[in-house]
C-alpha positions in Angstrom: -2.9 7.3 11.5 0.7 8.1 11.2 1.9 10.4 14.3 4.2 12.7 12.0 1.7 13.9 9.8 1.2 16.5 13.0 5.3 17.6 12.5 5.2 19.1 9.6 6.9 22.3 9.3 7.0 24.9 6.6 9.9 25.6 4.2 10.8 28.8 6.4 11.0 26.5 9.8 13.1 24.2 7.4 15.5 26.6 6.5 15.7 28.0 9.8 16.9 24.9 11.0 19.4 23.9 8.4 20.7 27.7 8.1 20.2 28.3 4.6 17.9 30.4 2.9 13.7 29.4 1.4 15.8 29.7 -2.3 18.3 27.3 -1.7 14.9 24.9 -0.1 13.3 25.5 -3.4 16.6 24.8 -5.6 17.2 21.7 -3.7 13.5 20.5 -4.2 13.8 21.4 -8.5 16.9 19.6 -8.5 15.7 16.9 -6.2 18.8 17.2 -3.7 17.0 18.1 -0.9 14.9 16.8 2.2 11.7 14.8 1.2 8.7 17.5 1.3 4.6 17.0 0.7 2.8 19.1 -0.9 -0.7 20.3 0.9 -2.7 22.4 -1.0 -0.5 24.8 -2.6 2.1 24.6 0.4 5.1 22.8 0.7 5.9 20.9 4.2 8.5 18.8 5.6 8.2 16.2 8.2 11.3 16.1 10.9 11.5 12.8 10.0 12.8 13.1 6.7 15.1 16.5 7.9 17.2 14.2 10.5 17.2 11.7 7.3 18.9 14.3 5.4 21.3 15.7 7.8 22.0 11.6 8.4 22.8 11.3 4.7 25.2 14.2 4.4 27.6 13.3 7.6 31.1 12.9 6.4 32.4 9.4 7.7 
């Protein structure tokens, strides 16, 4: 079993993290510009994982 299905972390922790707000989380997801995210039951989670991916992706060179 994959490790990082145990890091998940909510869209709140998420936005924490990255300093924006759970709105600009759920525009990103809509648009599809944001971090990868599961759905579990109704909820929305994000593994670190694929938040360091993100961050990666958007570093200026």
């Amino acid at each position: 079993m994959d490790s990082n299905i145990f890091e998940l972390m909510t869209a709140a922790d998420v936005a924490q993290l990255l300093k924006v707000s759970t709105q600009t989380l759920a525009n990103w997801r809509s648009s599809g510009q944001g971090p990868n995210f599961h759905k579990v039951g109704g909820s929305v989670r994000y593994e670190l994982a694929d938040i360091k991916e993100f961050v990666a992706k958007g570093r200026a060179a």
